[in-house]
Structure formats: C-alpha cells, structure tokens
KOLLOFI-397663 format. One line per 4 residues: number of its first residue (from 1); for each residue z, x, y of N, C-alpha, C, O, CB. Coordinates in steps of 0.2 Angstrom, whole numbers. Atoms other than C-alpha are relative to their C-alpha. Last residue first. Glycine has a CB too. Layout:
<sites>
NUM) Z/X/Y/Z/X/Y/Z/X/Y/Z/X/Y/Z/X/Y ~ ...
</sites>
This chain:
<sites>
243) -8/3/7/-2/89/-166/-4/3/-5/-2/2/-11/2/-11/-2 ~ -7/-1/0/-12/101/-153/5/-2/-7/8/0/-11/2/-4/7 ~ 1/-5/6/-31/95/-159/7/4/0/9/8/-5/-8/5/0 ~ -2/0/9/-23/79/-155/-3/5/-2/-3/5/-8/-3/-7/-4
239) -6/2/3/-20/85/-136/1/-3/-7/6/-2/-10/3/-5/4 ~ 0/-5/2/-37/91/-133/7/1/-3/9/5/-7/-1/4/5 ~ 3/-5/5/-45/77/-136/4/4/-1/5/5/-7/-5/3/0 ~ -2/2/7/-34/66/-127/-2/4/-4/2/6/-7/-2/-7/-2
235) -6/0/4/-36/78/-113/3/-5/-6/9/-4/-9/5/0/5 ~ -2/-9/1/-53/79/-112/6/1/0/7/5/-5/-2/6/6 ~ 0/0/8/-54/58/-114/0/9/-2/-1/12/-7/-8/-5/-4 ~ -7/-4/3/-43/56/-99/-4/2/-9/-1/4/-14/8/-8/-1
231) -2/-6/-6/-58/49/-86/3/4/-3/3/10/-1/5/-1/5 ~ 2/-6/-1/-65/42/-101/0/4/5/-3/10/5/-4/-1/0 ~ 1/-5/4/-52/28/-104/-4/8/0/-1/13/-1/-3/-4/-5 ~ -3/-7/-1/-53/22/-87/2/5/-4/3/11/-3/5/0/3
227) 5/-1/-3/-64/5/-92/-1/6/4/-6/9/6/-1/-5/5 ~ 6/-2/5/-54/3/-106/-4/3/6/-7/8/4/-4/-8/-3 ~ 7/2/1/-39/1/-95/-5/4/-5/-5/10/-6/-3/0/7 ~ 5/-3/-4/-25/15/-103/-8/-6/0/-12/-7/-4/-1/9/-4
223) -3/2/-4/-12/6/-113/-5/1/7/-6/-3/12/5/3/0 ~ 1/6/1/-20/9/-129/2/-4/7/1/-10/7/4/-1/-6 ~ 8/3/-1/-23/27/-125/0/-9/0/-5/-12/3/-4/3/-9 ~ 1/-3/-8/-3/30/-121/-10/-4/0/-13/-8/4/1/10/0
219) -5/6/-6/0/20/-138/-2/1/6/-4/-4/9/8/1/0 ~ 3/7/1/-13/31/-148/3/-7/4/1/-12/5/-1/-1/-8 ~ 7/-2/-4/-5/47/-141/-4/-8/0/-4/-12/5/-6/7/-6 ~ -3/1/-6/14/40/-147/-7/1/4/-8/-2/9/8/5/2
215) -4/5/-3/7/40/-162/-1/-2/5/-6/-5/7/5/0/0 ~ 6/2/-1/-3/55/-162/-1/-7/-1/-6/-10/1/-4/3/-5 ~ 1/0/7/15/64/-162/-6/-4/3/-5/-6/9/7/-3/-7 ~ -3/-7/5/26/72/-147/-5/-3/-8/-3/0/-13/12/1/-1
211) -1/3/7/16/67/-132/0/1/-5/-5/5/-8/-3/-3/-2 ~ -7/3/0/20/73/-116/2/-2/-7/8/-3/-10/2/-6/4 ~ -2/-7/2/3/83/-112/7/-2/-4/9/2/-8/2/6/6 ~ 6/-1/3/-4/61/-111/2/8/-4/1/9/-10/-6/1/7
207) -6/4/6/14/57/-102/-6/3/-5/-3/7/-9/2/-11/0 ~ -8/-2/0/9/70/-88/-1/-4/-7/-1/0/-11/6/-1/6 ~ 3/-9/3/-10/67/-90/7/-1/0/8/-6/-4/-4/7/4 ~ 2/1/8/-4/46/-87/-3/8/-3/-4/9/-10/-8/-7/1
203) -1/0/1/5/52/-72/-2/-2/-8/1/0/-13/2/-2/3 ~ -4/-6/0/-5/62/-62/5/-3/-8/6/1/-12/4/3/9 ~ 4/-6/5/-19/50/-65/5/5/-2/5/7/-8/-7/5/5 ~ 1/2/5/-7/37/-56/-4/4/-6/-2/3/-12/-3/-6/1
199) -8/-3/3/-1/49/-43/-1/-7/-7/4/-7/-11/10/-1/7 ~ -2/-7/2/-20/48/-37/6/2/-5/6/7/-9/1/3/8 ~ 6/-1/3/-24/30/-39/1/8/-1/2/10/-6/-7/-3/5 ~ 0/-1/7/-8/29/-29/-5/-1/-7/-2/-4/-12/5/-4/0
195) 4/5/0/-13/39/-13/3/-3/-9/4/0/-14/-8/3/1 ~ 3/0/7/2/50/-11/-4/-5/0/0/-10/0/4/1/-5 ~ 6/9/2/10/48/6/-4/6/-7/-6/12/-8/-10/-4/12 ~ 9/-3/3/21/68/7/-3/-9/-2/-1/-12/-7/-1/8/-11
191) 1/2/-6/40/66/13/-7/1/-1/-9/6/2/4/3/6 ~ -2/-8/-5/45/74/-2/-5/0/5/-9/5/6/-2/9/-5 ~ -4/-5/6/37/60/-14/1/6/5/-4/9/7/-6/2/-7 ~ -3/-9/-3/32/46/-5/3/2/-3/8/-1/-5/3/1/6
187) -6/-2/1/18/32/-14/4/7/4/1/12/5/0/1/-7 ~ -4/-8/0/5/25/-7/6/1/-3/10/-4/-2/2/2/8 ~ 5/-3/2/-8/10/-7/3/8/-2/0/13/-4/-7/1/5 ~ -1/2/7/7/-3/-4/-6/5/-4/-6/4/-10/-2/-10/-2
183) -4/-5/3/9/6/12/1/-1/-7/5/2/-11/6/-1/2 ~ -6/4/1/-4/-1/20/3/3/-5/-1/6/-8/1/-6/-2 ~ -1/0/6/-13/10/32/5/-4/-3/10/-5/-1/0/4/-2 ~ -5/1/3/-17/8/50/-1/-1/-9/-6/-4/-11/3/-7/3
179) -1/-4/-6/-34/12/63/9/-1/-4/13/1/0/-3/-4/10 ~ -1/-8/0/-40/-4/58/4/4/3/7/3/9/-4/3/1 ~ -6/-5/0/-37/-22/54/-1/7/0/1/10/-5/4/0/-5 ~ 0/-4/0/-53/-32/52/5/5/5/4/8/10/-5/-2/1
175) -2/1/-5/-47/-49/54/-3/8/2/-2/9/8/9/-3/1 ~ 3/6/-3/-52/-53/35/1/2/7/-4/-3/9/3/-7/-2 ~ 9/2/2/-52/-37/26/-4/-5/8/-8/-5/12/0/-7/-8 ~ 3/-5/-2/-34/-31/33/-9/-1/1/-12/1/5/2/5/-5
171) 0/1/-8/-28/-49/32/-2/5/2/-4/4/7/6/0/3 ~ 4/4/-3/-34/-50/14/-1/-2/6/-5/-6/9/-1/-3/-2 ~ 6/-2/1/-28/-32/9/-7/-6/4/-13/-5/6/0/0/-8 ~ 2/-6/-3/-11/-36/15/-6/-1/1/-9/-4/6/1/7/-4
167) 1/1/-4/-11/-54/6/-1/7/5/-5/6/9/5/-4/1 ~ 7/3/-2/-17/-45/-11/1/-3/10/-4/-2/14/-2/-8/-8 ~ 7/-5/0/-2/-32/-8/-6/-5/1/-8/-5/7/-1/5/-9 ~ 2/-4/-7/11/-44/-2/-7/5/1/-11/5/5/7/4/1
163) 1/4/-4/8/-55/-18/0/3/8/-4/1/13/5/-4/-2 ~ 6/0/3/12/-40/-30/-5/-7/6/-11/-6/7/1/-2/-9 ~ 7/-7/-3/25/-38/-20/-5/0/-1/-9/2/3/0/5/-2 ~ -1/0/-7/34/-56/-21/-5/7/2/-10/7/6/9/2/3
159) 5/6/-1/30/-57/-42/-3/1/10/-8/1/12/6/-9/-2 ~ 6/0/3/38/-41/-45/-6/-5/4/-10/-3/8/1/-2/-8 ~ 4/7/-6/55/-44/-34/-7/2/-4/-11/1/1/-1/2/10 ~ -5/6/-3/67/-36/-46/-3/-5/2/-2/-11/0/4/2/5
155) -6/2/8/58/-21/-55/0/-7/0/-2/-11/-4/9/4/0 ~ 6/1/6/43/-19/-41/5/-2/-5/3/-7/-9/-5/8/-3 ~ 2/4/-5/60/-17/-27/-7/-6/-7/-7/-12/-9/-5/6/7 ~ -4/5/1/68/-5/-41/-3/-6/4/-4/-10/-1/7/1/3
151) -4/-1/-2/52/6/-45/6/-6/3/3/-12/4/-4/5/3 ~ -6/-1/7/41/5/-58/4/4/3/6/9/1/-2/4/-8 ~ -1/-5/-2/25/7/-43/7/-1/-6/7/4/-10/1/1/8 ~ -7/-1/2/18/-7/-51/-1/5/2/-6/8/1/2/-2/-7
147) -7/1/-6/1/-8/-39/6/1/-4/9/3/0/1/-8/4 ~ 2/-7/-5/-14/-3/-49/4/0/5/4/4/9/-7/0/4 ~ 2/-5/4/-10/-13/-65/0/6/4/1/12/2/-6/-1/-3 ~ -6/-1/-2/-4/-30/-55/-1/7/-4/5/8/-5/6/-6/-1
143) 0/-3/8/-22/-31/-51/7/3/-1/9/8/2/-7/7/-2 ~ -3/-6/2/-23/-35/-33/2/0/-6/7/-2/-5/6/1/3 ~ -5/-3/5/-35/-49/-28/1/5/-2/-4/9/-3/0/0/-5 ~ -1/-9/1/-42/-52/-10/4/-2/-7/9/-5/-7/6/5/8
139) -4/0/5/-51/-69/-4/2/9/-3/-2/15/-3/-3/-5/-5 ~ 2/-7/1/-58/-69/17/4/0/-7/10/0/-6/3/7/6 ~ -8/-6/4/-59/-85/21/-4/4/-2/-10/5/-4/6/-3/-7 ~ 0/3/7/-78/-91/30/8/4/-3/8/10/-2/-8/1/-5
135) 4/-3/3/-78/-93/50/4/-1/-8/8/-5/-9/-3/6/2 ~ 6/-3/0/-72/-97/64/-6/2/-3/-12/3/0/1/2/0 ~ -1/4/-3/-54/-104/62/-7/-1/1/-9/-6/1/4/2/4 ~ 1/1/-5/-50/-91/47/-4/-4/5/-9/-4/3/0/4/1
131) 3/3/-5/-41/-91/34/-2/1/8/2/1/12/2/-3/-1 ~ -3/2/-6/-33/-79/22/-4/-3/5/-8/2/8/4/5/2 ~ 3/4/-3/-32/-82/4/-2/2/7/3/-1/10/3/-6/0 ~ 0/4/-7/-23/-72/-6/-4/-1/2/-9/3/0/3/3/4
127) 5/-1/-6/-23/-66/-25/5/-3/7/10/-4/7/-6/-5/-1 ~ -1/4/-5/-9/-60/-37/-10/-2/6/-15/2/8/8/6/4 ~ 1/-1/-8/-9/-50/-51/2/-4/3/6/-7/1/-4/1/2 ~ 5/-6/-2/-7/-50/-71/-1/3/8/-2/9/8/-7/-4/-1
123) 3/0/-6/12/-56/-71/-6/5/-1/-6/11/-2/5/1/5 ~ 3/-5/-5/17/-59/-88/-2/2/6/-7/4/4/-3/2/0 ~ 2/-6/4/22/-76/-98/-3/6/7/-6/5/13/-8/-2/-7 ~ 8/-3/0/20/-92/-90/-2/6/0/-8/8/2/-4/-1/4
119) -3/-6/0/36/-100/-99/-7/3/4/-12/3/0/2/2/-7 ~ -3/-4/2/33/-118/-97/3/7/7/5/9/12/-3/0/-6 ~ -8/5/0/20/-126/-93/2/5/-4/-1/9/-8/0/-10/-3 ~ 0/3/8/5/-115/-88/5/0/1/9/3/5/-1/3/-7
115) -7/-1/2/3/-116/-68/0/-1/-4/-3/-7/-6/6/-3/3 ~ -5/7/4/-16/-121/-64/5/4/-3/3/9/-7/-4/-6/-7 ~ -5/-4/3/-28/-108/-52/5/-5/-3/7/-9/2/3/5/4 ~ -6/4/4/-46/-111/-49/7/2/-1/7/8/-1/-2/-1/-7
111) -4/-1/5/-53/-101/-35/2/-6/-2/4/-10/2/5/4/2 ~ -4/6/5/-67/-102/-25/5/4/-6/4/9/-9/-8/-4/-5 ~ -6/0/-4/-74/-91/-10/2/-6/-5/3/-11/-2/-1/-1/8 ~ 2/6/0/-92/-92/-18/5/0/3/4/-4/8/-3/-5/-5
107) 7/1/-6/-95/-71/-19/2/-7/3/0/-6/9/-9/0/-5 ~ 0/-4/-7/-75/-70/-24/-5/-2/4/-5/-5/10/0/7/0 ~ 6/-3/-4/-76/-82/-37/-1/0/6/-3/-4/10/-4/-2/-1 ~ 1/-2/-9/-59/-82/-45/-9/1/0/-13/5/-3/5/9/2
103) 4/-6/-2/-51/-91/-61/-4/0/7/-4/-5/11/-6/0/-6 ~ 2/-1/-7/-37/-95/-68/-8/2/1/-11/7/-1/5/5/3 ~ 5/2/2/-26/-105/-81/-6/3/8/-7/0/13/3/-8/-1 ~ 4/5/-6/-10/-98/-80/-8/-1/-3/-9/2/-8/0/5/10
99) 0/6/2/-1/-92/-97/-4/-3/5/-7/-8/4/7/-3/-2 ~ 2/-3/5/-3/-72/-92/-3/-8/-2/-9/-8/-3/7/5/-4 ~ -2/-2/6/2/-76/-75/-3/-1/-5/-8/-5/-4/5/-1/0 ~ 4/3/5/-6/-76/-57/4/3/-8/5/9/-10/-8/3/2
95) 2/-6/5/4/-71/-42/-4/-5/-6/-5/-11/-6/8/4/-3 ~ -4/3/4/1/-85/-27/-1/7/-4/-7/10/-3/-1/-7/-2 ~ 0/-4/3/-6/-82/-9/4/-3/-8/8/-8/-8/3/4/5 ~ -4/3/5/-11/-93/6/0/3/-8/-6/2/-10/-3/-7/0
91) 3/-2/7/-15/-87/22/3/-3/-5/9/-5/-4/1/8/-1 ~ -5/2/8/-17/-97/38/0/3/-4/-6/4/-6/-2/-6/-5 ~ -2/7/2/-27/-101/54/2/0/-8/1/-4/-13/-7/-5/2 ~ -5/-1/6/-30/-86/63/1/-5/-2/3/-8/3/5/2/0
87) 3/4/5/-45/-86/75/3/-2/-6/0/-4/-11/-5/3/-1 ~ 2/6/-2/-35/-82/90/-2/-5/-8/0/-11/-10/-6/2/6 ~ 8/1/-2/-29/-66/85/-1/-8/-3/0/-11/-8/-5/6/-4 ~ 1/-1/-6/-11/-63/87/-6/-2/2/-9/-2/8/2/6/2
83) 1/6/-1/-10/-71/68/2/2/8/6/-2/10/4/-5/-4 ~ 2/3/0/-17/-55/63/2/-8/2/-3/-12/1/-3/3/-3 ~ 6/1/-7/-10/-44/71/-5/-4/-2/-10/-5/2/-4/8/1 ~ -1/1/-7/8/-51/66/-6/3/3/-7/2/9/6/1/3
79) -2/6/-3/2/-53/48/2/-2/7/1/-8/8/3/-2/-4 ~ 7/2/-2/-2/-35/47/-1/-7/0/-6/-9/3/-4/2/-4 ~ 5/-3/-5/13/-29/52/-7/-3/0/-11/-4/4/0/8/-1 ~ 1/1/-8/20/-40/41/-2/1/5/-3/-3/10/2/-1/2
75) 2/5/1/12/-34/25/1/-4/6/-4/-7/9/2/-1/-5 ~ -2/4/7/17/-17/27/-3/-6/1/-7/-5/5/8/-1/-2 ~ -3/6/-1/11/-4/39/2/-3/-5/0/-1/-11/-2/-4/3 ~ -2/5/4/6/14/39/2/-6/4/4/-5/10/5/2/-3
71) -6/6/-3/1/27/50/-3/-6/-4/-9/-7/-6/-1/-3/10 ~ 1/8/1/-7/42/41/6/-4/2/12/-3/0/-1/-2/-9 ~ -4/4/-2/-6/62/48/-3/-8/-1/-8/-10/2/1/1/6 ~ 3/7/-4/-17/71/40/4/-3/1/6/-6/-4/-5/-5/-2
67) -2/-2/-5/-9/89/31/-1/-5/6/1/-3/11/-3/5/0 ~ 5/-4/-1/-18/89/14/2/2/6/0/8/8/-6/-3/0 ~ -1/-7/1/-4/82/6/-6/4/1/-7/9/-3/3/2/-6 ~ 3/-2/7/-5/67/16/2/7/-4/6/11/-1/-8/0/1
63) 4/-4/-1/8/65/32/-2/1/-8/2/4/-12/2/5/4 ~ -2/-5/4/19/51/35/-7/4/-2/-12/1/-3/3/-2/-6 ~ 8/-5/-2/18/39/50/4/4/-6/10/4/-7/-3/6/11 ~ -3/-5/-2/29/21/55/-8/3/-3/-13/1/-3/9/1/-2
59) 8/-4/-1/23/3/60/4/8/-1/8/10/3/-4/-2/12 ~ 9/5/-1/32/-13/60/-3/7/-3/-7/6/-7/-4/-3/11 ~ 1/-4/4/51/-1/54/-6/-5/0/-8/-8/-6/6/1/-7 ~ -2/2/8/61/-10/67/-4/-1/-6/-4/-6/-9/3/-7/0
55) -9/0/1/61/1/80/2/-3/-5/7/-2/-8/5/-2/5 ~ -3/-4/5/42/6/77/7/0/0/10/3/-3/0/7/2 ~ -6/-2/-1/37/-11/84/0/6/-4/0/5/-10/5/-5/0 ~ -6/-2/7/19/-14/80/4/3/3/2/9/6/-3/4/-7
51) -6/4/-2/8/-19/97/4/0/-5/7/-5/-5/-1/-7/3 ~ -1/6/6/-8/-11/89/6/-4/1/6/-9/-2/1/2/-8 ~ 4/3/3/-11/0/103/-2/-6/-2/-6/-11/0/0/3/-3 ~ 1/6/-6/6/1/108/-7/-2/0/-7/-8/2/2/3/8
47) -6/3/0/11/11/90/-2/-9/6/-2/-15/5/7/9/4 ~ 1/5/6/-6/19/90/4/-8/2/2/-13/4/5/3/-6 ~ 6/2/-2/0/28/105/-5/-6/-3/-7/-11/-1/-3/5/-1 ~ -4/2/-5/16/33/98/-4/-3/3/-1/-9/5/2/5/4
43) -3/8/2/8/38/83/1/-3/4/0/-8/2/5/0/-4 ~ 4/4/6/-5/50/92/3/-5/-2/1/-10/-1/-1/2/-6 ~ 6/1/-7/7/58/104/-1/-10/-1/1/-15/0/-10/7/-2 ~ -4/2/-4/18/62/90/-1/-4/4/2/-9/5/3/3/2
39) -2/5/5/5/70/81/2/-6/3/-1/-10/4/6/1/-5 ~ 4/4/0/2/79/96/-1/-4/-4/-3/-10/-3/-5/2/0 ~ 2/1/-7/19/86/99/-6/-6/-1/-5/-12/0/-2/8/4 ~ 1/-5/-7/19/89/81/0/-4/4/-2/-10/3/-5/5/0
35) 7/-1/-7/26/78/68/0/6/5/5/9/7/-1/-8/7 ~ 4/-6/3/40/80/52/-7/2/4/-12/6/2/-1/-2/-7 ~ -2/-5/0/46/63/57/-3/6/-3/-7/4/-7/4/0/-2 ~ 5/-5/0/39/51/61/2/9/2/1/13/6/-6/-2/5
31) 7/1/5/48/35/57/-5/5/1/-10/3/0/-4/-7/1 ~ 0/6/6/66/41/60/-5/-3/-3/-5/-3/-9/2/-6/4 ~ -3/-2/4/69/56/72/-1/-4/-6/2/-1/-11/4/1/1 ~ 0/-6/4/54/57/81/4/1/-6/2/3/-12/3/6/5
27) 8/0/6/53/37/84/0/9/-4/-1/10/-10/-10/-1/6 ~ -2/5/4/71/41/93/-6/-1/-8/-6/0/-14/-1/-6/5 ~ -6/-4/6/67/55/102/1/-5/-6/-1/-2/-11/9/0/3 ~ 4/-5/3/51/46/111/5/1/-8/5/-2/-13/-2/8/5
23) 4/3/6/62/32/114/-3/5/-4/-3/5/-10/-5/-4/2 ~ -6/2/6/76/43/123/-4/-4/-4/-2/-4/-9/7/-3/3 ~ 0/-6/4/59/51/133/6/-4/-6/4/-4/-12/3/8/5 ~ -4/-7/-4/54/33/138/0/6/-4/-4/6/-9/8/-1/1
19) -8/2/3/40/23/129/3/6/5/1/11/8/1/2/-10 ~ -4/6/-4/23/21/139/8/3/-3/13/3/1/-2/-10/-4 ~ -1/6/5/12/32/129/4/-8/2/3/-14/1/6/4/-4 ~ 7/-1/3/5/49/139/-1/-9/-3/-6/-12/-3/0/7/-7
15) 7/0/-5/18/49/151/-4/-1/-2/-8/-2/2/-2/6/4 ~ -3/7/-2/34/46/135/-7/-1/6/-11/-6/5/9/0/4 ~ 2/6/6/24/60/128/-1/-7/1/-5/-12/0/5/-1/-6 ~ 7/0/-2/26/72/143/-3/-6/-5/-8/-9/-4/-2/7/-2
11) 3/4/-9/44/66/145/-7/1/-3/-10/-4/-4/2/4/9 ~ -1/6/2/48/70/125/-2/-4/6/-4/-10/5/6/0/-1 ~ 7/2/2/38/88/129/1/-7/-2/-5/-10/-3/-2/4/-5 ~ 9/-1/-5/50/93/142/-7/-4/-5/-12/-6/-3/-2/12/2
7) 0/4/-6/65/86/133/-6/0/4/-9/-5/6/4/1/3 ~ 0/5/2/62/96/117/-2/-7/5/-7/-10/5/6/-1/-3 ~ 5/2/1/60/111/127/-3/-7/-5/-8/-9/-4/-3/5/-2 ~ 4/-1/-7/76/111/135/-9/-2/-1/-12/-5/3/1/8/1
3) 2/8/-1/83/105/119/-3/0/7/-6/-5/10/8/-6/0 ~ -4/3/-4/77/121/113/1/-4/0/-2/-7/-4/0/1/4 ~ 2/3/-6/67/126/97/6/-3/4/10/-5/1/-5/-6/-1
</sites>
C-alpha cells in the first residue's frame, strides 16, 4: 500500500472521527494495530464516544481469533466514565485472604470482612463496592482462580490486580459501561485477545496430555475446582488408561 493511499484514507477517518490525519497514524500504529480502514473508523469513534484517550493507553482494540474487533480498557478507564457521571459517589475495594474473616451477600448488599492478625495467608480474591448517589451499590467479586494470569505484574502486584478486576466489574455493572471490554477478561497471544475462561481450559488439557505418571494426574485433578472437574473428566480418563 502507498503512503499516498495511506493518507487519503487517514483524512477520510480523521472527517469521520474528529482526530487529525497525523492522529489517525498514530492510533494505527500503536493501539490498533492490525485494523482495516473501517476498523479504524470504529475504534476511533468509540475512542470520542466514551471520551478514553488512546495516547495514553485509556482505551486501545485487538482482534478475537475469530476475527471481531474488541475495544478494551482497564480499570481506570472505567473509573473515569464512571466518575463523569453524576451519580458517582465512591468505590471501595479490598483483596480477601485465606486467614480473613469474610463473608458476602450480594442479594442484601452486605459484606463482613475482618483482617486475620498476623500472617493472613493466600489471597482468595478481592471484592469492590461501588457507590452510587441514587440508588443501591453495585458489589462485584473476582475469584483470584479465574484471574491469575502467572504472569510478572500477577507475580509482584497480586493483591493490586486482583482488586482492579472486582473494581472493573463493579464499575462496569454499576454505571452500566458499554460498548468496552476489560482487559482483565483476556489474555494476548500473537496480537489475538483470548478470552481467559477459554486459554484456561486450553491450559489445564495441555498439562492434563502432560502428565508423565498418575501422580502428577491426581495433583492436576486436585487443583482443578470441584465444580469444573467434569468438564476434563474425558481426558482424565483417557490419560490414566495411557500410564
């Protein structure tokens, strides 16, 4: 492709969107990459929609492996649309550990939660709160089970992410956020969003074909929720009549 035609269709975007052509370029090259023209369009559009800066990484776009274009955000993105809205008044978040003393009722909007002294062992999850002016809080827990990605950020900062995910979820709920994804639901693998409920299945079969003795099987099973055991139990089978 030319830069002749680059240009011609970076003005037509910029006409469609607000942003100049040297903005267009910009967003092309950095948070949406790998778009068409109309892709492009689309995120760009979005982008001023939702008032999420793409220059400093508010709001960017990667494409499923089916071929859909998904705009993303993170946690402050969704915290600045929702304290643009009037009715905002507060979120309040904490992780929850192994020794804590806790408990949640979502239907009644009630949480207990007491710090065990000391050491307080593990992180299960995290909730959040997030209030509003109008009406009744919106509560969200994240299960720190469906979110470790076991990757450096998750390594280091555990507690902080696991905490960004439930606030996400309860500013998405509560203020009714659409029309954006959070990014804590995805993983990217060769510029491809992967839902992680999806690349979670993939991994527990992988380690599942992986297992060199009925050991290391019964460990993998042991690890595996109870309640997801029988999604995997055709390849546990078929793997101990293997050893």
């Amino acid at each position: 492709m030319s830069n002749d035609i680059v240009q011609i269709n970076a003005d037509k975007i910029a006409t469609l969107t607000g942003y100049s052509p040297e903005e267009i370029a910009v967003i092309k090259k950095t948070v949406a990459k790998n778009t068409t023209d109309a892709e492009l369009a689309l995120f760009a559009k979005t982008c001023k929609t939702l008032d999420l800066n793409p220059f400093n990484k508010e709001i960017w776009c990667y494409k499923d492996n089916k071929g859909n274009l998904l705009v993303f955000t993170g946690r402050d993105g969704f915290l600045s649309k929702a304290q643009s809205n009037h009715a905002f008044n507060g979120i309040r978040s904490s992780e929850v550990c192994e020794e804590d003393e806790f408990e949640i009722d979502i239907a009644n909007n009630k949480i207990k939660h007491t710090f065990g002294k000391g050491d307080r062992g593990k992180i299960l999850g995290a909730y959040a709160i997030a209030f509003r002016k109008d009406g009744e809080p919106t509560i969200e827990y994240a299960d720190i089970k469906n979110y470790d990605k076991n990757q450096f950020t998750w390594n280091t900062h555990k507690a902080a992410m696991i905490k960004k995910v439930a606030e996400t979820n309860a500013l998405k709920k509560g203020f009714g956020i659409s029309g954006v994804q959070s990014e804590y639901d995805y993983e990217v693998k060769n510029d491809t969003a992967i839902p992680i409920a999806q690349n979670q299945d993939v991994n527990i079969l992988n380690k599942i074909k992986e297992a060199g003795t009925k050991e290391e099987l019964s460990e993998i099973m042991m690890n595996i929720p109870p309640d997801e055991v029988g999604n995997y139990v055709a390849a546990l089978d078929k793997r101990k009549d293997e050893l």
